[in-house]
Backbone bond lengths (Angstrom), bond angles and torsions (degrees), N, CA, C in turn:
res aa  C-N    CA-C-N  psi(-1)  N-CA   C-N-CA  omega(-1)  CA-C   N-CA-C  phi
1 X - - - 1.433 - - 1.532 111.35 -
2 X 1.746 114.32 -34.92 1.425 95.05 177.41 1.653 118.96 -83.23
3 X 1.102 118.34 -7.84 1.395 115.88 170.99 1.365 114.63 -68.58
4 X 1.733 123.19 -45.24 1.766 112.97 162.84 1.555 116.96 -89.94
5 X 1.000 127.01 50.28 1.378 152.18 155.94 1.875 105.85 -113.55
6 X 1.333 100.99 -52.40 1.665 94.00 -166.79 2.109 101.13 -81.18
7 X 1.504 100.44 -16.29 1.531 99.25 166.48 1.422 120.59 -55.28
8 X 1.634 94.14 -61.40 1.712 108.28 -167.03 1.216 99.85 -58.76
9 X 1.750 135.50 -52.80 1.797 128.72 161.57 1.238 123.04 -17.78
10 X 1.535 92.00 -52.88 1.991 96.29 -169.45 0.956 119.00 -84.66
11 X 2.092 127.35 -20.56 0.686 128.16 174.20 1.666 109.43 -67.05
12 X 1.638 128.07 -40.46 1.380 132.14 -159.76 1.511 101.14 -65.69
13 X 1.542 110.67 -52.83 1.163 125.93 -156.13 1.710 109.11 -80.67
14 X 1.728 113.53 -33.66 1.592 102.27 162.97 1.460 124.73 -60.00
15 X 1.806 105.45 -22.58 1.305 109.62 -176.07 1.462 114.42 -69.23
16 X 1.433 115.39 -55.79 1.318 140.87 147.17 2.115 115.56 3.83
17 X 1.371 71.80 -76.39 1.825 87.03 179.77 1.192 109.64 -69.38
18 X 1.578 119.32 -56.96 1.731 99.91 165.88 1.350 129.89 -40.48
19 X 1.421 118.43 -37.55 1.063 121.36 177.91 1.802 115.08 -52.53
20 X 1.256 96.35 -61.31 1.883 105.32 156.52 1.142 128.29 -32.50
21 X 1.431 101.10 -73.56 1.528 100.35 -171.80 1.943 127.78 -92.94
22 X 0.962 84.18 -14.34 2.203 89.83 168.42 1.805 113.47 -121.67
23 X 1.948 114.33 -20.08 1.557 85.14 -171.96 1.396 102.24 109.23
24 X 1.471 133.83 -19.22 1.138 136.52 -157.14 1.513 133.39 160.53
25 X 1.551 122.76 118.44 1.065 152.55 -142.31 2.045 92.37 -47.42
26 X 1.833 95.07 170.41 1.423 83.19 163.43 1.277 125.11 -122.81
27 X 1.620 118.21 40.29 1.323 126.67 -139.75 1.830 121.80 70.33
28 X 1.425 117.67 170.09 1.322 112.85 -166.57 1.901 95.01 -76.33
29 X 1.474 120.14 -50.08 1.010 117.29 -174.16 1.338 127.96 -80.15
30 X 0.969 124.55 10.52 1.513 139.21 146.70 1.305 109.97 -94.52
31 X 1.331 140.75 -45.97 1.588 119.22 -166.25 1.800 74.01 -72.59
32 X 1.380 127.22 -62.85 1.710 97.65 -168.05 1.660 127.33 -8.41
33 X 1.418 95.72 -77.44 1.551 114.61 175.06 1.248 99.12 -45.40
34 X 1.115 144.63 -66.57 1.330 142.57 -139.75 1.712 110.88 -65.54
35 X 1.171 92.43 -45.52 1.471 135.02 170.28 1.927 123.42 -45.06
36 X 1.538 95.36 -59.23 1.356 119.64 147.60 1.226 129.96 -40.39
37 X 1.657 120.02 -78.93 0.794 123.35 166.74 1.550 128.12 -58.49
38 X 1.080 114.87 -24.83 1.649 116.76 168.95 1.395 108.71 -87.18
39 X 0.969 144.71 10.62 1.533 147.91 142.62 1.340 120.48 -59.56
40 X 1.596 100.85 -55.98 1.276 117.64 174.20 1.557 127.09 -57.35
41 X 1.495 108.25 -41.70 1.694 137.40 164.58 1.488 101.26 -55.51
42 X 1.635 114.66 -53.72 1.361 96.17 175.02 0.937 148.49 -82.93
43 X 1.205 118.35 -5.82 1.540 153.17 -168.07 1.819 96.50 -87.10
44 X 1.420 118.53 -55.82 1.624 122.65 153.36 1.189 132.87 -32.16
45 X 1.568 106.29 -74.46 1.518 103.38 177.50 1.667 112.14 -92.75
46 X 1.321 140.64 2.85 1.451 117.67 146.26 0.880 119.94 -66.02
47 X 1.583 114.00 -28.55 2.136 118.94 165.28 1.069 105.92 -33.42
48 X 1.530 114.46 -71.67 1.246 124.01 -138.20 1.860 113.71 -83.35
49 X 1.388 98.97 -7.42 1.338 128.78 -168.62 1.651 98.66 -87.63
50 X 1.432 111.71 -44.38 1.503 118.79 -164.32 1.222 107.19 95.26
51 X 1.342 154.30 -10.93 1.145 145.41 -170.26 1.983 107.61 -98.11
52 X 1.640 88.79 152.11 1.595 90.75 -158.16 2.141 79.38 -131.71
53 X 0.887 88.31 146.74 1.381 125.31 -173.51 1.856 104.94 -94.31
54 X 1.104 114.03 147.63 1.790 103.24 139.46 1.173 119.28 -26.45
55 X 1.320 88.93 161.22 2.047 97.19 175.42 1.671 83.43 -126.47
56 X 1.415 97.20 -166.58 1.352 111.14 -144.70 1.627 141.57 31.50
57 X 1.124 123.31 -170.03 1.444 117.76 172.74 1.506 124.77 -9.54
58 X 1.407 101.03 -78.83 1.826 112.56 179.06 1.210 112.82 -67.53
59 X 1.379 133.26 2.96 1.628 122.48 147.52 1.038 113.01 -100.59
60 X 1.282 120.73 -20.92 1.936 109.60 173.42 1.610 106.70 -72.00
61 X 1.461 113.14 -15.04 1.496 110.80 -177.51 1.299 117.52 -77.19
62 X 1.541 113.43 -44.98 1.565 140.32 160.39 1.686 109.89 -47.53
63 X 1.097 121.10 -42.72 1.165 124.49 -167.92 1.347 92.88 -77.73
64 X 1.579 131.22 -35.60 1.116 129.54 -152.09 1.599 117.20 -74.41
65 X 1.670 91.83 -41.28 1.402 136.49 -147.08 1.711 86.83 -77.01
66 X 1.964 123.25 -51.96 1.308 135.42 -167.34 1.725 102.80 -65.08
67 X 1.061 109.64 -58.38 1.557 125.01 163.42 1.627 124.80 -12.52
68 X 1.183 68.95 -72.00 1.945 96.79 172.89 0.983 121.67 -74.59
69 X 1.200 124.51 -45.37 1.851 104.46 171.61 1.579 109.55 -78.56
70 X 1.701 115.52 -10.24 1.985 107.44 170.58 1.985 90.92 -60.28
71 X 1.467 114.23 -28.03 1.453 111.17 -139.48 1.656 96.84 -93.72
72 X 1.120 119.90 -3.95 1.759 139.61 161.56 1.150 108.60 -94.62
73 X 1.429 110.99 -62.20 1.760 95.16 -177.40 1.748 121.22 -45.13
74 X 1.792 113.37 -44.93 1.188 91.16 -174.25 1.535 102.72 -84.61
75 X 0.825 133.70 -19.43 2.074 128.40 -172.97 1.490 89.76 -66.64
76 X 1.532 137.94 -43.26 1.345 133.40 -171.84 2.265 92.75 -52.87
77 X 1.301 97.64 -59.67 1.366 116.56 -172.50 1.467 106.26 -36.74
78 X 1.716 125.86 -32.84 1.184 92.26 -158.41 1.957 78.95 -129.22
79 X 1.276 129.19 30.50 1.194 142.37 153.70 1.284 118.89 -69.47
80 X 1.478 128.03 -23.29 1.820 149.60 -142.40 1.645 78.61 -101.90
């Protein structure tokens, strides 16, 4: 159950950030990943920041969502 829980997250929240940062999704299995990994990014640097989010659902989405566009901005950065 937590592996399609941490899908449907990564999936909302990669979608999310694409939406932000290009205008448009990156497919389901990329905003996944994207999604994923920007969970993980956010979950890091709000750590490391001190700042705490919601809990449940709508902060793991938020968390997800902040993650992911740090996790575009720099891949955009070294795409140029």
């Amino acid at each position: 159950m937590t592996w399609l829980y941490a899908i449907i997250i990564g999936a909302v929240a990669g979608w999310l950030a694409g939406q932000l940062m290009k205008g448009s999704g990156y497919g389901l299995i990329g905003n996944i990943i994207i999604g994923i990994i920007g969970s993980l990014a956010g979950s890091f640097l709000l750590g490391k920041l001190g700042v705490s989010i919601a809990s449940g659902t709508f902060g793991d989405i938020i968390t997800g969502v902040i993650g992911a566009v740090v996790v575009l901005f720099i891949a955009g950065l070294f795409k140029k």
